[in-house]
C-alpha positions in Angstrom: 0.0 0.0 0.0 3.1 2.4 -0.4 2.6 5.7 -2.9 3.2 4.6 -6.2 2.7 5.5 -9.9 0.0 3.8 -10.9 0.4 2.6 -14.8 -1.0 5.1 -17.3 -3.9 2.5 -18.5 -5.0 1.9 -15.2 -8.5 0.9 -15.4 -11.0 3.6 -13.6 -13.7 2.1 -12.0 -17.6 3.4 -13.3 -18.1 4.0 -9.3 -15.5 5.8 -9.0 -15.9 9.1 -7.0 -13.4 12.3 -8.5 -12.9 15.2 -6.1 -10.5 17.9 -5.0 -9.5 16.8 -1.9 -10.2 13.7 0.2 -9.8 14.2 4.0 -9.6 11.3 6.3 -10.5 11.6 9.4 -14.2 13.3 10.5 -13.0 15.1 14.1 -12.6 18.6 14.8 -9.4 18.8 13.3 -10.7 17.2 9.6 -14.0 18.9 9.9 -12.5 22.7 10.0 -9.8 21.5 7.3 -13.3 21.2 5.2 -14.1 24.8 5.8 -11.1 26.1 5.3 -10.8 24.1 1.5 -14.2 25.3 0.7 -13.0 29.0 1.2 -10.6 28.7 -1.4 -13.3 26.9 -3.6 -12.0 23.1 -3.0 -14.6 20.4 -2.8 -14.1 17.3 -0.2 -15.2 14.2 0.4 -14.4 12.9 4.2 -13.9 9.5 5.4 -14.0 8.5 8.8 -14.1 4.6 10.4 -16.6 5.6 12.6 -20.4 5.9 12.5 -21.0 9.7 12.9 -18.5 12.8 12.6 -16.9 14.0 16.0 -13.6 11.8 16.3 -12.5 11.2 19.2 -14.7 14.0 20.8 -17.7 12.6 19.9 -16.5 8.8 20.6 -14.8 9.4 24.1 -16.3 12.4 25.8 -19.2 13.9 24.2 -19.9 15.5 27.1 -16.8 16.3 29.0 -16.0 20.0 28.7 -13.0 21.2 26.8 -11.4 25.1 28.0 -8.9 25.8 25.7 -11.1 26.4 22.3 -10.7 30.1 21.5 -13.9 32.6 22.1 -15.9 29.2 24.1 -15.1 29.7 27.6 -16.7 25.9 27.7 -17.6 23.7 25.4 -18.2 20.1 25.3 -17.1 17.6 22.5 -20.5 17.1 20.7 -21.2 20.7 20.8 -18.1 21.9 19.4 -18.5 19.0 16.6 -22.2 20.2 15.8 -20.7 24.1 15.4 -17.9 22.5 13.2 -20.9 20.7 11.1 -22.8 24.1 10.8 -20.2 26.4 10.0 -19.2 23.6 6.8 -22.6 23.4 5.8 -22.4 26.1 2.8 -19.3 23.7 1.2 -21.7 20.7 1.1 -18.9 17.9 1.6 -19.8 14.8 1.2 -19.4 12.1 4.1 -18.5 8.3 4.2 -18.8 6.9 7.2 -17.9 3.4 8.7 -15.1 3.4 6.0 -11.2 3.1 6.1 -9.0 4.1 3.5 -6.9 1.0 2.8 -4.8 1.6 0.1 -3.1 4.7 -1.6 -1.4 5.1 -4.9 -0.9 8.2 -7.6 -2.2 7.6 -10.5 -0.4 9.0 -13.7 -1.7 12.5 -14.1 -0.5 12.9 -10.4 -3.7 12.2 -9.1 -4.3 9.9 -5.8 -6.3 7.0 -6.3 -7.5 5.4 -2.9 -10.2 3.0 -2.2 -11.8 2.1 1.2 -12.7 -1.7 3.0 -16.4 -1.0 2.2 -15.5 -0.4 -1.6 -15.5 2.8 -2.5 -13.0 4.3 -4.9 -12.2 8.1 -4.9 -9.7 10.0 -7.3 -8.3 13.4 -5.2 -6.1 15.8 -6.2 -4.9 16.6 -2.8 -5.3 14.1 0.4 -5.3 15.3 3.8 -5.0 12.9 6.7 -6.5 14.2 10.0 -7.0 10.9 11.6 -6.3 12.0 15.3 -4.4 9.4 16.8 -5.1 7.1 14.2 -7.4 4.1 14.6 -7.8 3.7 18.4 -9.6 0.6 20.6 -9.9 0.6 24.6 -7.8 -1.7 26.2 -9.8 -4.9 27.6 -9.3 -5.5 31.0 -8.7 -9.6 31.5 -12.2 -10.6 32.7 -13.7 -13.9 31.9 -17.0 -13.5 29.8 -16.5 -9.6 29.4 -17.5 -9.7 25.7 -20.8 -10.5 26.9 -21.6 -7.5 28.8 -19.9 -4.9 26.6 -21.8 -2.1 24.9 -24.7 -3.1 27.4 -23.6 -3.0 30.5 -19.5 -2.4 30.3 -18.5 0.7 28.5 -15.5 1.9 27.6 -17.0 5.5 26.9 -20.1 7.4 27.9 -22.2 9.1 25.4 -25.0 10.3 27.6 -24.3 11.1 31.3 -28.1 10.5 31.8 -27.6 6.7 30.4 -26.0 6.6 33.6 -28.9 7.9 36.2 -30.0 5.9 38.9 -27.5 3.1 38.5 -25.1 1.2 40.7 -21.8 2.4 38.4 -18.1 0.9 38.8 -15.7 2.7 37.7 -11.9 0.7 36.8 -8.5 2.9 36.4 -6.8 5.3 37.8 -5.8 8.2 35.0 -7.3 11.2 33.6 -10.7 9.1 32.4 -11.4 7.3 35.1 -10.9 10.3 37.3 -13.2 12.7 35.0 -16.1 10.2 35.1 -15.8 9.8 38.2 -16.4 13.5 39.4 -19.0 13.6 36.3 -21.3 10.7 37.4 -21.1 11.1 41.4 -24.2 13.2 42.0 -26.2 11.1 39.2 -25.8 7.1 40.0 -27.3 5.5 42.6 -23.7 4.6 44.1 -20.7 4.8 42.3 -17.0 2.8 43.2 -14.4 3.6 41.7 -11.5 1.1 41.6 -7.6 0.7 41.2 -4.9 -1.3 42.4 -2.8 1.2 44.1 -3.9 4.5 45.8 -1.9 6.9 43.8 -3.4 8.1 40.6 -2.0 9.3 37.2 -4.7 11.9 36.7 -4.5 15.8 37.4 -4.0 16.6 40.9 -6.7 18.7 41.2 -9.3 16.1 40.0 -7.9 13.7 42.3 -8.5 16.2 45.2 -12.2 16.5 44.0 -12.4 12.7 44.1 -11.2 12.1 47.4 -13.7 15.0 48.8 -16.5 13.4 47.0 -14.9 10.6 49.6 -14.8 12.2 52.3 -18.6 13.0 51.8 -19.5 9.3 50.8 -20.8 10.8 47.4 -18.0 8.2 46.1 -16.6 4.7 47.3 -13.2 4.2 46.8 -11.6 0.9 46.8 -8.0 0.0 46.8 -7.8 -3.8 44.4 -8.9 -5.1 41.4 -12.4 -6.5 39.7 -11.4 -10.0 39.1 -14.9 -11.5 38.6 -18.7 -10.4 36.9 -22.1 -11.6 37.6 -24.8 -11.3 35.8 -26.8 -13.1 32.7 -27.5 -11.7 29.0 -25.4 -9.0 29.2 -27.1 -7.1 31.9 -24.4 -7.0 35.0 -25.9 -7.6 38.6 -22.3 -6.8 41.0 -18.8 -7.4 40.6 -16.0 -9.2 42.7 -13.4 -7.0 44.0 -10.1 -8.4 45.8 -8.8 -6.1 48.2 -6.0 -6.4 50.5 -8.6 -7.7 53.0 -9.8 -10.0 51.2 -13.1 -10.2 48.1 -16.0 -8.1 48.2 -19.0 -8.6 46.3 -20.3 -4.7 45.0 -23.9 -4.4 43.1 -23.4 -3.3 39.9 -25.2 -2.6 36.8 -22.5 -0.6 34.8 -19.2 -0.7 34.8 -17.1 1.8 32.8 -13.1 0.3 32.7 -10.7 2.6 32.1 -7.6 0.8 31.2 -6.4 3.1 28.1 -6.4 3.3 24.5 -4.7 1.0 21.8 -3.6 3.5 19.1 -2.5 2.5 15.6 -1.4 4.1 12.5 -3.2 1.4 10.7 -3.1 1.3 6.8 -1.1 5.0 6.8 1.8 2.9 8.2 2.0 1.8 4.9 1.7 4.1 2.7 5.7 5.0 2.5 5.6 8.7 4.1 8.2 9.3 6.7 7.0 8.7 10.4 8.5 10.1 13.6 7.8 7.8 16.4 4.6 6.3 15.1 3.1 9.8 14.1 3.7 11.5 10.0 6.5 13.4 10.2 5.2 17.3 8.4 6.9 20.3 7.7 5.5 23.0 9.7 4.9 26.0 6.1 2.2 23.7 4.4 1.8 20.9 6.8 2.7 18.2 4.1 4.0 14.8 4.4 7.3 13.2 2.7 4.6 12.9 -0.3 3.9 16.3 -2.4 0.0 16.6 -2.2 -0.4 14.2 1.0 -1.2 16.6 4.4 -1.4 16.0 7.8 -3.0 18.0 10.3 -4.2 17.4 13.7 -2.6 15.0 16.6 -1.8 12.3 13.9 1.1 14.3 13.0 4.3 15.4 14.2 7.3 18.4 14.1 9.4 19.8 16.0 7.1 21.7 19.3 4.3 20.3 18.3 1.3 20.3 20.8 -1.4 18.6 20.8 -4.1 20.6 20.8 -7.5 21.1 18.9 -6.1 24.9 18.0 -2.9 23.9 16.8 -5.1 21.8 14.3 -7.2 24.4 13.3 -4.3 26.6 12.3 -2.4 23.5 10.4 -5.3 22.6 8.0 -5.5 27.0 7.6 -1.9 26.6 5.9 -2.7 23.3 4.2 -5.5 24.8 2.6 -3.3 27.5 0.9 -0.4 25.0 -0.1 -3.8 22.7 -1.8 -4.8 25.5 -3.3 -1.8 25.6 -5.3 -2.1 21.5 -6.5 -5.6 21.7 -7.2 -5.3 25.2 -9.1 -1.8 25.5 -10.3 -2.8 28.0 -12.8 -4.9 30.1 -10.7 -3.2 33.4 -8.6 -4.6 32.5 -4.8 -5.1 36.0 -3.3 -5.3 36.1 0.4 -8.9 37.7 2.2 -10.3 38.0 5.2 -13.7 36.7 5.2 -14.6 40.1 7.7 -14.2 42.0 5.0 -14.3 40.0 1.6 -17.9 40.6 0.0 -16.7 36.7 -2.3 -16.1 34.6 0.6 -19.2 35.8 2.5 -21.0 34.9 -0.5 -19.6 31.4 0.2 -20.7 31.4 3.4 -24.0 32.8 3.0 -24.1 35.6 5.7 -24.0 38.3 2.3 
């Protein structure tokens, strides 16, 4: 699946789907890198593995808050994907979801050809990967028969804090997740537990104060050991077994949300011969493209000297690899910088003239 020249008589396939730019990957990061192709009159298509747009917002706090987005004091990760999702609207991209982009080659008239797991074939002039960490799965804790409850009464994310009202809720782990839910669901289960092996956390400091007050004020059970055993029948969870340094306790329970961290993996990009730093696509930092002219990365899947992680640095990466695409996609046509505060032609775009 390296980049390579694809024979001139390669055969084009009657489904295939021609485009300006393809952009893989549906989070914040991909979404905005939409926008900011449409302004300079580049369509997209966007492929993403999972069922909705959001990333790993959307997948693995929906509802947690995040501080740092410029002008939103507070916003949490579906609502910052839905403003994302509004603000594209007038480019009318085209989205593909529950697809992965498996293989990548350039066709003859420079060109990328790729085509996805579920079949569909796209030609792109430009290709911008904003994957986030790449393709990512929660790590299973090693529980007999956990397969059965999962997605009905184990979670390893929570989409709706409400899902959780009124329930008997173990939490598993001892980072920044575990910690988060745990201050997030206190004052809406029925009784919540959360457990880890050691009493010292990896977590902020300042969350694991707020735990240990919701303690002191029995809002929260901690335990000190490890689940090593479920109950229950069709999925539905009735308690767990916890070993303690005391001995096993049996605890009710009717959800338990482990928090073990997250398997990441490049996946089929590992293959597709661009230089990698570390497991991350190495970039330069003026137009945010790969060791492949007309291949971008943008967003916490790629990597450069001080980079940080952050939504904000994404948005400003895909803002300088939409003027470097402008020059593949139009290499005859003069790209003059505007301001959209003040140009009457990209308001028209937008819709607000």
């Amino acid at each position: 699946m390296n980049v390579t020249t694809a024979a001139p008589d390669a055969p084009k396939s009657s489904e295939m789907i021609e485009t300006d730019a393809i952009v893989i990957g549906a989070g914040p990061c991909g979404l905005f890198a939409v926008f900011e192709l449409g302004l300079l009159d580049m369509k997209a298509h966007v492929v993403d593995i999972l069922d909705r747009p959001g990333g790993q917002c959307t997948e693995l706090y929906p509802e947690k808050p995040i501080y740092d987005v410029p002008a939103l004091p507070t916003v949490t990760g579906q609502e910052l994907t839905d403003r994302l999702m509004e603000q594209i609207k007038p480019f009318g991209p085209q989205f593909h979801f529950n697809e992965r982009i498996d293989t990548l080659s350039r066709q003859a008239d420079g060109r990328f050809r790729l085509t996805t797991d579920g079949g569909s074939e796209f030609l792109a002039k430009v290709v911008v990967i904003a994957a986030g960490g790449g393709s990512f799965t929660p790590k299973r804790p090693p529980l007999a028969g956990i397969e059965t409850y999962e997605g009905k009464s184990v979670f390893y994310s929570v989409r709706k804090i409400e899902s959780m009202r009124g329930k008997d809720v173990v939490i598993v782990g001892g980072g920044d997740s575990a910690l988060d839910w745990t201050l997030n669901l206190a004052h809406v289960a029925k009784s919540l537990t959360l457990v880890h092996r050691r009493d010292e956390f990896r977590a902020a400091p300042h969350s694991v104060e707020k735990m240990r007050a919701l303690v002191e004020e029995a809002s929260v059970r901690l335990m000190i050991g490890q689940v090593t055993e479920l109950e229950g029948a069709n999925g539905e969870l009735s308690a767990v077994l916890i070993k303690t340094a005391n001995g096993s306790e049996r605890v009710p329970c009717n959800a338990m949300l482990p928090f073990f961290g997250l398997t990441m993996k490049l996946g089929p990009v590992a293959d597709w011969g661009l230089n990698l730093h570390e497991n991350l696509i190495k970039v330069d930092t003026e137009r945010f493209e790969t060791s492949e002219k007309g291949i971008f990365a943008i967003g916490d899947i790629n990597w450069y000297p001080g980079k940080l992680k952050l939504i904000l640095s994404g948005f400003h990466e895909a803002a300088l690899m939409a003027q470097a695409a402008h020059r593949i996609v139009y290499p005859d046509k003069k790209l003059m910088f505007q301001y959209t505060t003040s140009s009457s032609s990209l308001q028209k775009k937008l819709g607000v003239k």
